[in-house]
mmCIF file of the N, C-alpha and C atoms, coordinates in Angstrom:
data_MODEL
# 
_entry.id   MODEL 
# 
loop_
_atom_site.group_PDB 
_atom_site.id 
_atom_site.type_symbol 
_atom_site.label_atom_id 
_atom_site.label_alt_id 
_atom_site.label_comp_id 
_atom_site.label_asym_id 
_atom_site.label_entity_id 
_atom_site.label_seq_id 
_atom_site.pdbx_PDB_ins_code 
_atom_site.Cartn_x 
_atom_site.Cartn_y 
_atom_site.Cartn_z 
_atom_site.occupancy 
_atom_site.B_iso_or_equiv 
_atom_site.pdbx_formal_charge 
_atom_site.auth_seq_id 
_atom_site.auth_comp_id 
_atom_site.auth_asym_id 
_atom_site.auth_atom_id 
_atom_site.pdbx_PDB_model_num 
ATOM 1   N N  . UNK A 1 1  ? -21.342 -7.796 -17.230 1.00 0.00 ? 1  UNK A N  1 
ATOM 2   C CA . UNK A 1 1  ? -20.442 -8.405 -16.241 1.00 0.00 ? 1  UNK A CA 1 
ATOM 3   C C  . UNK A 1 1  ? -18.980 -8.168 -16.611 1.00 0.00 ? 1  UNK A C  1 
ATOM 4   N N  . UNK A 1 2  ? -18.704 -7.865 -17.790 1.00 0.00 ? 2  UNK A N  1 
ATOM 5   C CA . UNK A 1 2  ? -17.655 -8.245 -18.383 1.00 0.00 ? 2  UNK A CA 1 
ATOM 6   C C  . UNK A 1 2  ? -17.086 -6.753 -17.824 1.00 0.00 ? 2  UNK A C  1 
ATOM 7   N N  . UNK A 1 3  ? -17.931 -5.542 -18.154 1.00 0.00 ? 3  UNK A N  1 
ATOM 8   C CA . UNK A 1 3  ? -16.955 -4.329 -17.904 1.00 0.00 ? 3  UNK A CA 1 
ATOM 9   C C  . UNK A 1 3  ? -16.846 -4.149 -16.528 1.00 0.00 ? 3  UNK A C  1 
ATOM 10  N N  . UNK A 1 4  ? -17.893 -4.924 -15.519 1.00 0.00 ? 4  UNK A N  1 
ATOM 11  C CA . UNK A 1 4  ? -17.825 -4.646 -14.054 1.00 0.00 ? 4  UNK A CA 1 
ATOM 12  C C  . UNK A 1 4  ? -16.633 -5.354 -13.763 1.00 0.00 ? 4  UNK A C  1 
ATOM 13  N N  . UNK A 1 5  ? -16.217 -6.416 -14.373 1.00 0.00 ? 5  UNK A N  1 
ATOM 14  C CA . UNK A 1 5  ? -14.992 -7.283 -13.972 1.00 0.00 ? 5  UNK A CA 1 
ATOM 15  C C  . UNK A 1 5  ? -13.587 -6.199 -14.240 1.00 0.00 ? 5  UNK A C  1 
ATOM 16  N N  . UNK A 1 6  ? -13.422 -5.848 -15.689 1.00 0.00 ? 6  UNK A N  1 
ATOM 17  C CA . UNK A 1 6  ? -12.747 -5.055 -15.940 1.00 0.00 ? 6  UNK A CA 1 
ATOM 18  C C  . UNK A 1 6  ? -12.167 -4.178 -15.070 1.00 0.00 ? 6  UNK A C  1 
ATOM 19  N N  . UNK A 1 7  ? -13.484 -3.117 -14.374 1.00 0.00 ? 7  UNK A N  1 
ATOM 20  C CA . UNK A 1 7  ? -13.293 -1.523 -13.628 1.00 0.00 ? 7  UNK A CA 1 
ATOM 21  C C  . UNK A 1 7  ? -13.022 -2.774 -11.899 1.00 0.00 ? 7  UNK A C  1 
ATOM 22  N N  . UNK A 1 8  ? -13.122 -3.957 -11.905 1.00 0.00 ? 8  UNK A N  1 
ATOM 23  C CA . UNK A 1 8  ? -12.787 -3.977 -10.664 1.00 0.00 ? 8  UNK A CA 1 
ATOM 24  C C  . UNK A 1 8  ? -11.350 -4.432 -10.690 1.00 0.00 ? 8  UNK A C  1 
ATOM 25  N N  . UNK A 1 9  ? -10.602 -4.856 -11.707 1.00 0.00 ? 9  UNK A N  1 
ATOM 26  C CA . UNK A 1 9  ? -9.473  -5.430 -11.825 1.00 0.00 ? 9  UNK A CA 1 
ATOM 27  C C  . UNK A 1 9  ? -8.542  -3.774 -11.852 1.00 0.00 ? 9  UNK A C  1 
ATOM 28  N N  . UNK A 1 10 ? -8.800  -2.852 -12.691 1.00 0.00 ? 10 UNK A N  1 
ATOM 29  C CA . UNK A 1 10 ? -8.154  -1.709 -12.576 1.00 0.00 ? 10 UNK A CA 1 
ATOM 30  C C  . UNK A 1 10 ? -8.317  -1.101 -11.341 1.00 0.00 ? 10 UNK A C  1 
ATOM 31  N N  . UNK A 1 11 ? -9.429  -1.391 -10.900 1.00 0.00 ? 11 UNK A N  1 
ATOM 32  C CA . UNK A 1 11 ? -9.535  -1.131 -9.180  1.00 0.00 ? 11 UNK A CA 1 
ATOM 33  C C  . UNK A 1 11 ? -8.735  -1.473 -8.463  1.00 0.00 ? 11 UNK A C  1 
ATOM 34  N N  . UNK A 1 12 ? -8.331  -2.973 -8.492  1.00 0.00 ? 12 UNK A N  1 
ATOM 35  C CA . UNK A 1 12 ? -7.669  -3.830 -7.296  1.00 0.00 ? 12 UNK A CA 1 
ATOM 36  C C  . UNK A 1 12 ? -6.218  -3.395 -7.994  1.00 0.00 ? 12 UNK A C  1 
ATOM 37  N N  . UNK A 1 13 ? -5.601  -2.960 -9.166  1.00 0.00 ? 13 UNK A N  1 
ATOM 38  C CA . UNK A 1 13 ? -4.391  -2.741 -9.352  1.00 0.00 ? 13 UNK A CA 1 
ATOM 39  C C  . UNK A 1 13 ? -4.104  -1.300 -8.822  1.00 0.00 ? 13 UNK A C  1 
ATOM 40  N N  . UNK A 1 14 ? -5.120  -0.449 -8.760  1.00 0.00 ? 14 UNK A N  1 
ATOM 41  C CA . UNK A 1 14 ? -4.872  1.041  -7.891  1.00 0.00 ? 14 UNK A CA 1 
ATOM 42  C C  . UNK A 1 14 ? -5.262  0.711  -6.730  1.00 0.00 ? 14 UNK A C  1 
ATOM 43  N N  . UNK A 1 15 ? -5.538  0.082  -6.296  1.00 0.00 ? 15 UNK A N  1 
ATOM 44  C CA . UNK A 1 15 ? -5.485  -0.416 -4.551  1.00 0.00 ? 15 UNK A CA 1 
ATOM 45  C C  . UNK A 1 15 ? -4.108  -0.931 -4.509  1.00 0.00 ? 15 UNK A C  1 
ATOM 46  N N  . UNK A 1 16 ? -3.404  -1.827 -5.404  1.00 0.00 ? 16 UNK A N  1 
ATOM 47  C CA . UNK A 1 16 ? -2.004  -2.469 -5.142  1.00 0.00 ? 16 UNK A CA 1 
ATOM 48  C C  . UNK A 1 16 ? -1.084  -1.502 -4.992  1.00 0.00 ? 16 UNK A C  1 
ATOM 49  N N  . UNK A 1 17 ? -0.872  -0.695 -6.194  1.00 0.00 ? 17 UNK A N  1 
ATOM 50  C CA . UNK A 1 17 ? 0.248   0.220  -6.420  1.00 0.00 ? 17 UNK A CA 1 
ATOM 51  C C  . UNK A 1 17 ? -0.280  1.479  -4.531  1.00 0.00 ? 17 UNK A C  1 
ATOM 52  N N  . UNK A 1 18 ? -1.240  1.540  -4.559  1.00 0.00 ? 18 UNK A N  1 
ATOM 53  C CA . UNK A 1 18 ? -1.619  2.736  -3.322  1.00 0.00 ? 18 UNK A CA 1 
ATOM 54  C C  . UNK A 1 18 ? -1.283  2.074  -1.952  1.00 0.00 ? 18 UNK A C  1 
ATOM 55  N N  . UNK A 1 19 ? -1.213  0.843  -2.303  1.00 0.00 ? 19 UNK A N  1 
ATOM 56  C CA . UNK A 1 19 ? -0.637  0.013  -0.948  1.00 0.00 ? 19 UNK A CA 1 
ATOM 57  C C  . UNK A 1 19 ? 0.768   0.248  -0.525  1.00 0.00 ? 19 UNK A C  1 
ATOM 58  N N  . UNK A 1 20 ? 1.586   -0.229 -1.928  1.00 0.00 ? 20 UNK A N  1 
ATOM 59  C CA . UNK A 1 20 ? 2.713   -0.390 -2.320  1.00 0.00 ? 20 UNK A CA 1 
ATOM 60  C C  . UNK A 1 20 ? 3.270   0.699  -1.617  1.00 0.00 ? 20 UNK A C  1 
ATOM 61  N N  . UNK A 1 21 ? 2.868   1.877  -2.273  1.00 0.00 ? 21 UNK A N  1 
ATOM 62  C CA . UNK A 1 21 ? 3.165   3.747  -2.141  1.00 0.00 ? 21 UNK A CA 1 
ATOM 63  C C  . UNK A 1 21 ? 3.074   3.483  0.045   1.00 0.00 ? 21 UNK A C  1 
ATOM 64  N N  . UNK A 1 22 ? 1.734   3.365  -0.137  1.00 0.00 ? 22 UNK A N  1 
ATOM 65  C CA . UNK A 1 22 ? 2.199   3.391  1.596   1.00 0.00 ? 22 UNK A CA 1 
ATOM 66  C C  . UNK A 1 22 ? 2.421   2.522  2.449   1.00 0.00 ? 22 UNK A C  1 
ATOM 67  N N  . UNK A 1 23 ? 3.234   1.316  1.800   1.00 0.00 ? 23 UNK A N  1 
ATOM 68  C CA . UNK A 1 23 ? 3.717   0.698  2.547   1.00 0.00 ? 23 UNK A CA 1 
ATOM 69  C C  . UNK A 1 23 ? 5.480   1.370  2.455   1.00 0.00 ? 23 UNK A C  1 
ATOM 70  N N  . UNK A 1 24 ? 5.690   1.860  1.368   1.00 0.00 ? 24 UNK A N  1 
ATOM 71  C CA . UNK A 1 24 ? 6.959   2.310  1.377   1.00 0.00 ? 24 UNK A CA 1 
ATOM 72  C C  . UNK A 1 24 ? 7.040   3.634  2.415   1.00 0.00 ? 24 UNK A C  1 
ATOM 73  N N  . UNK A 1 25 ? 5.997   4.605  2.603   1.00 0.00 ? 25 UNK A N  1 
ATOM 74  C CA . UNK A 1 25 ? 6.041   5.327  3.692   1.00 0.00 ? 25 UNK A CA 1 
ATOM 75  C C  . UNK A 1 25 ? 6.174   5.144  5.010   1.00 0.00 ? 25 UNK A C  1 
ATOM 76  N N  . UNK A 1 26 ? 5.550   3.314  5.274   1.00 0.00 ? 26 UNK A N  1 
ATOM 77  C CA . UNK A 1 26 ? 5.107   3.325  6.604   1.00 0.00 ? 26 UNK A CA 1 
ATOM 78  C C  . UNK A 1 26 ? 6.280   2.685  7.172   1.00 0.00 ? 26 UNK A C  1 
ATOM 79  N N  . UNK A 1 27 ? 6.913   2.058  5.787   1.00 0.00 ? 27 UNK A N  1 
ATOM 80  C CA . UNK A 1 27 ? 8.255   1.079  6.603   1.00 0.00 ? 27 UNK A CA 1 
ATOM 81  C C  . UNK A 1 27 ? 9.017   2.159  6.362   1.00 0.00 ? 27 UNK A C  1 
ATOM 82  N N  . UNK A 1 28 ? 8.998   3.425  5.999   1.00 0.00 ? 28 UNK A N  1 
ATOM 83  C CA . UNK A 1 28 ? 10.346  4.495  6.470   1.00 0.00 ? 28 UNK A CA 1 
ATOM 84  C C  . UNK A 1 28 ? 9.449   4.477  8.273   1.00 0.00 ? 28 UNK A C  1 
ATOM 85  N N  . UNK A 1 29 ? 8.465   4.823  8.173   1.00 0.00 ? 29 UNK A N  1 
ATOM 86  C CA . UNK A 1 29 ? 7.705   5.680  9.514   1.00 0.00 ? 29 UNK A CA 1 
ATOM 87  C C  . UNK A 1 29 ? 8.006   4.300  10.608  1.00 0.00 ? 29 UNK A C  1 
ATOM 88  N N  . UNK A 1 30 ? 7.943   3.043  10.132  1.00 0.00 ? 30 UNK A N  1 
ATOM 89  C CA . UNK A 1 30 ? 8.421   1.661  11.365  1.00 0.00 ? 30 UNK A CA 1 
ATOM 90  C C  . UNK A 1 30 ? 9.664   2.052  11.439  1.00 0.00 ? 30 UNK A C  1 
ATOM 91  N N  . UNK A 1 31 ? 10.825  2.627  10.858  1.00 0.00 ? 31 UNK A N  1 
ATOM 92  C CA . UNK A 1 31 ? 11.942  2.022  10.756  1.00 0.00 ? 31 UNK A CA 1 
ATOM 93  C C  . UNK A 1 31 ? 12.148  3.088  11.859  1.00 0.00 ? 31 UNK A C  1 
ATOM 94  N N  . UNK A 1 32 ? 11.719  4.259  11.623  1.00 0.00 ? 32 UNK A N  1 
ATOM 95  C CA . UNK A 1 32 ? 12.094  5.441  12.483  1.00 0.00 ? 32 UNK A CA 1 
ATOM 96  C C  . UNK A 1 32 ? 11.573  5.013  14.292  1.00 0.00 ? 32 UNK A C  1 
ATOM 97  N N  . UNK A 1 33 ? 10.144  4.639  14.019  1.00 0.00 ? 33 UNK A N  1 
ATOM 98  C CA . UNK A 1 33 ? 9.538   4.124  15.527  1.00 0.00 ? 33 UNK A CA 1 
ATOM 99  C C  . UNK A 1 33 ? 10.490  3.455  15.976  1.00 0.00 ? 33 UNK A C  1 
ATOM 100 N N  . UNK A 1 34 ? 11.076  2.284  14.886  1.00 0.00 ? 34 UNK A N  1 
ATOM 101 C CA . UNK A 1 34 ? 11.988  0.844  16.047  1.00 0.00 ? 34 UNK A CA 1 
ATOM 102 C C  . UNK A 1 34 ? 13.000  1.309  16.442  1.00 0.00 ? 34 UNK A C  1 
ATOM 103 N N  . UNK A 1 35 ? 13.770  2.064  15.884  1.00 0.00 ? 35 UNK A N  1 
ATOM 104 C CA . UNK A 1 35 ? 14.586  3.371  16.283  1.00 0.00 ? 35 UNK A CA 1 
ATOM 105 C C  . UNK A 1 35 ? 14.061  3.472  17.457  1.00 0.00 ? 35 UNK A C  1 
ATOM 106 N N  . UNK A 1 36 ? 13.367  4.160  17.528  1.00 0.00 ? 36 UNK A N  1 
ATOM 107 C CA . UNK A 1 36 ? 12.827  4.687  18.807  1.00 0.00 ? 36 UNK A CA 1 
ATOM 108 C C  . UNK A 1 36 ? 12.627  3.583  20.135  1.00 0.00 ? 36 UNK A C  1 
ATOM 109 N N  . UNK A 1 37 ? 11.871  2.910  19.782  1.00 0.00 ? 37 UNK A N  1 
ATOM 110 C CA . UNK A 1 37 ? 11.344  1.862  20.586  1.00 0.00 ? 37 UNK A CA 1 
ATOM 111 C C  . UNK A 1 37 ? 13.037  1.140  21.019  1.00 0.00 ? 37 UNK A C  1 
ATOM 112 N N  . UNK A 1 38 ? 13.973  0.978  20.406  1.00 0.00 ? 38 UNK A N  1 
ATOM 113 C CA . UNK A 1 38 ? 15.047  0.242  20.806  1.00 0.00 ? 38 UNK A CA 1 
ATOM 114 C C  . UNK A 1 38 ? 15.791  1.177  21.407  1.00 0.00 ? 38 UNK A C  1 
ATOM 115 N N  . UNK A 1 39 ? 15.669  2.387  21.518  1.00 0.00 ? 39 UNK A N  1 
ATOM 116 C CA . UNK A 1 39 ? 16.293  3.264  22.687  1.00 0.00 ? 39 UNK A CA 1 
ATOM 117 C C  . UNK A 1 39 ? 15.504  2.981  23.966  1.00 0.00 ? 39 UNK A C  1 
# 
């Protein structure tokens, strides 16, 4: 149990940082849409 806990905690921290990564893409890619959308 102990190493399944482990590989899921290094899991959920490469799910965080991969979030992170595209959330920083997506709020360039919103910023550009609201741009858009407010024309």
């Amino acid at each position: 149990m102990d190493e399944v806990f482990e590989i899921s905690i290094t899991f959920a921290q490469a799910i965080k940082c991969y979030l992170l990564y595209l959330q920083r893409k997506t709020n360039y890619l919103i910023d550009i849409t609201d741009g858009n959308i407010k024309r």
